[in-house]
C-alpha positions as CSV (number, residue, x, y, z in Angstrom):
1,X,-5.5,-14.0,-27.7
2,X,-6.4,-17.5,-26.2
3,X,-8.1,-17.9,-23.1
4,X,-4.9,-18.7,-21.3
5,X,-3.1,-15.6,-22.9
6,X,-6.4,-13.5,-21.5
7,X,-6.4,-15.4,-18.2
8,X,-2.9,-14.3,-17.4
9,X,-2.9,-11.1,-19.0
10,X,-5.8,-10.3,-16.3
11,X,-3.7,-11.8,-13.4
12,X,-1.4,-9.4,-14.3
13,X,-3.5,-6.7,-13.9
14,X,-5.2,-7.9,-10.4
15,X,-1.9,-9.0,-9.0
16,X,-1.8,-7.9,-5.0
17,X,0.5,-4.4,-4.1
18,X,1.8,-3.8,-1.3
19,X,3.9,-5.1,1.8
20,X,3.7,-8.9,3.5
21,X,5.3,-10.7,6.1
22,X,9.1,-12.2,5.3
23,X,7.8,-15.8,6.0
24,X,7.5,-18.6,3.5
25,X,4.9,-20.7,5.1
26,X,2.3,-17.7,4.9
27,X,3.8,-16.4,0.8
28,X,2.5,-20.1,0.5
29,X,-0.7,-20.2,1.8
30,X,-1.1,-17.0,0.3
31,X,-0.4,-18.5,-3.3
32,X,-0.9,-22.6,-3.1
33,X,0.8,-23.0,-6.4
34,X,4.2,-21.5,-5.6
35,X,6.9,-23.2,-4.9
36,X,9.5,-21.5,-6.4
37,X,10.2,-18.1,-7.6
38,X,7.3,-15.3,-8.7
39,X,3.9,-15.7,-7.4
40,X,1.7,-14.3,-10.5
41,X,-0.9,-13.0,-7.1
42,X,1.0,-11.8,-4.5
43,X,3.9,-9.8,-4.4
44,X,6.5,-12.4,-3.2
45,X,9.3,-13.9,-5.2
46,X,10.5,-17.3,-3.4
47,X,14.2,-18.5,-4.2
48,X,15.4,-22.1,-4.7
49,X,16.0,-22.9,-1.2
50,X,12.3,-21.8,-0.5
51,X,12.9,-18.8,0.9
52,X,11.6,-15.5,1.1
53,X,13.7,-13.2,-1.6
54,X,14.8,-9.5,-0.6
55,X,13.3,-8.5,-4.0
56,X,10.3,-9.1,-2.3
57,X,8.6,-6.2,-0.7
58,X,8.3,-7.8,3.1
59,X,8.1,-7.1,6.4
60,X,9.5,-8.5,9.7
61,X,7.2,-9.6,12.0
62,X,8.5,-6.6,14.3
63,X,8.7,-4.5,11.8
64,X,4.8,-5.1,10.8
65,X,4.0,-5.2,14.6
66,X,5.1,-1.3,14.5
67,X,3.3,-0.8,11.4
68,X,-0.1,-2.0,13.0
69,X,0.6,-0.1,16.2
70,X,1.2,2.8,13.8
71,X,-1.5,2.8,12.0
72,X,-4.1,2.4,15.5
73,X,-2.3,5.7,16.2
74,X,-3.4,7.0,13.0
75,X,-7.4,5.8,13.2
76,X,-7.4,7.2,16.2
77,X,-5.8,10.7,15.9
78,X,-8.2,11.2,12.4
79,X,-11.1,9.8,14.7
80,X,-10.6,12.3,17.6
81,X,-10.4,15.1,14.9
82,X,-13.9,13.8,13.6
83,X,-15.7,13.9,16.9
84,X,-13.7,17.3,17.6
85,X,-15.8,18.9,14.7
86,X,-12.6,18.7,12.0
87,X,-13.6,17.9,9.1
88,X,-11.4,19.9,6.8
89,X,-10.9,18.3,3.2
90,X,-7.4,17.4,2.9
91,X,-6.8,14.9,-0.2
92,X,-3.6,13.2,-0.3
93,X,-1.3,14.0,-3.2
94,X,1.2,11.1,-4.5
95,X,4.8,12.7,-5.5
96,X,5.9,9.9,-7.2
97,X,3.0,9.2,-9.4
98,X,1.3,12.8,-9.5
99,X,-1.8,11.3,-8.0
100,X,-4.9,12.4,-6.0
101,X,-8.1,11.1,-5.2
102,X,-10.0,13.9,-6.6
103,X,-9.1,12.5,-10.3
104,X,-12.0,9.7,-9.4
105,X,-14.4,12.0,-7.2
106,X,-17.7,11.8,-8.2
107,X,-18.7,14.9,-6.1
108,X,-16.5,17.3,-7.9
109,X,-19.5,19.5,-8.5
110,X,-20.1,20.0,-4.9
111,X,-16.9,19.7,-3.3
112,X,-15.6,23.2,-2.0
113,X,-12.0,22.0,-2.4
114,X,-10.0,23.8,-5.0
115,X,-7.8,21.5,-7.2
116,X,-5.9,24.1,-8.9
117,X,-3.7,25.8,-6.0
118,X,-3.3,22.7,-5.0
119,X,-2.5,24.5,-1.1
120,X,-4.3,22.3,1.1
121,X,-3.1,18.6,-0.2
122,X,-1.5,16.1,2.0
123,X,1.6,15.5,0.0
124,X,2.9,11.8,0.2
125,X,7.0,12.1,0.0
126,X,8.5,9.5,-2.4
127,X,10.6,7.5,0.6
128,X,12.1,4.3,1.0
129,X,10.0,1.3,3.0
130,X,13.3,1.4,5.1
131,X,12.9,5.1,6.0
132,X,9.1,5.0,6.5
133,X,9.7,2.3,9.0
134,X,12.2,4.2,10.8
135,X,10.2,7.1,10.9
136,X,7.5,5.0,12.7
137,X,10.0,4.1,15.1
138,X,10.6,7.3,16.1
139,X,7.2,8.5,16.5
C-alpha cells in the first residue's frame, strides 16, 4: 500500500460515530475540507446545494437540547444511586451487535459478576434515533 492508500485506510477506521447537529456551518468547521458530499471524519454527508443530507445521522437543535437535558437526568439519577450506597454491577448488553463491556475488562478475575446467566445486564434495545428521541420526550 502507499502512504496515501495507508493514510486513508486509517481515516477510515478513526472516522467519528455518532449523532451531530443538522447545520452546515458547524459539519464545516467540523471538517475544513468539505464542501460537498462525505466528510472522510465526521459522520455528515453534505449535498450540492451545501446542505446537511438526511443520510446523515443529525440532530435538531431541539431535538439535541432534549438529548442534553436527558442525559443531566441520567448523571444525576446514577450519581444519587452512588452516594445512596448502590453500587450494583450492571454492564450494558448491545442487542444489535451482541456486545458488553466485560469482553475488554481487565478485572475479570476479581469481578463478582457472572457473564454466563447473563441475568443482571442492562440490555440496550435495537431502536430507531426517531423512537429514542421520542422516548426522551416522554420522560
Amino acid at each position: 500500500m502507499t502512504d496515501e492508500q495507508i493514510k486513508e485506510e486509517l481515516s477510515k477506521q478513526f472516522k467519528m460515530q455518532g449523532l451531530i447537529l443538522a447545520q452546515a456551518q458547524i459539519v464545516r468547521k467540523m471538517d475544513t475540507k468539505l464542501q460537498m458530499g462525505s466528510s472522510d471524519i465526521i459522520p455528515a454527508y453534505l449535498t450540492k446545494e451545501g446542505e446537511v443530507s438526511q443520510k446523515t445521522n443529525t440532530l435538531t437543535q431541539k431535538q439535541f437540547e432534549r438529548l442534553q437535558q436527558y442525559m443531566d437526568k441520567i448523571i444525576k439519577q446514577i450519581s444519587e444511586e452512588i452516594l445512596s450506597g448502590n453500587i450494583n454491577i450492571q454492564p450494558y448488553y448491545q442487542i444489535k451487535g451482541k456486545k458488553t463491556p466485560c469482553e475488554y475488562c481487565n478485572f475479570k478475575s476479581i469481578c463478582t459478576f457472572n457473564q454466563i446467566t447473563k441475568d443482571n445486564y442492562n440490555y440496550i434495545p435495537n431502536l430507531s434515533k426517531e423512537t429514542i428521541i421520542e422516548r426522551m420526550k416522554d420522560e
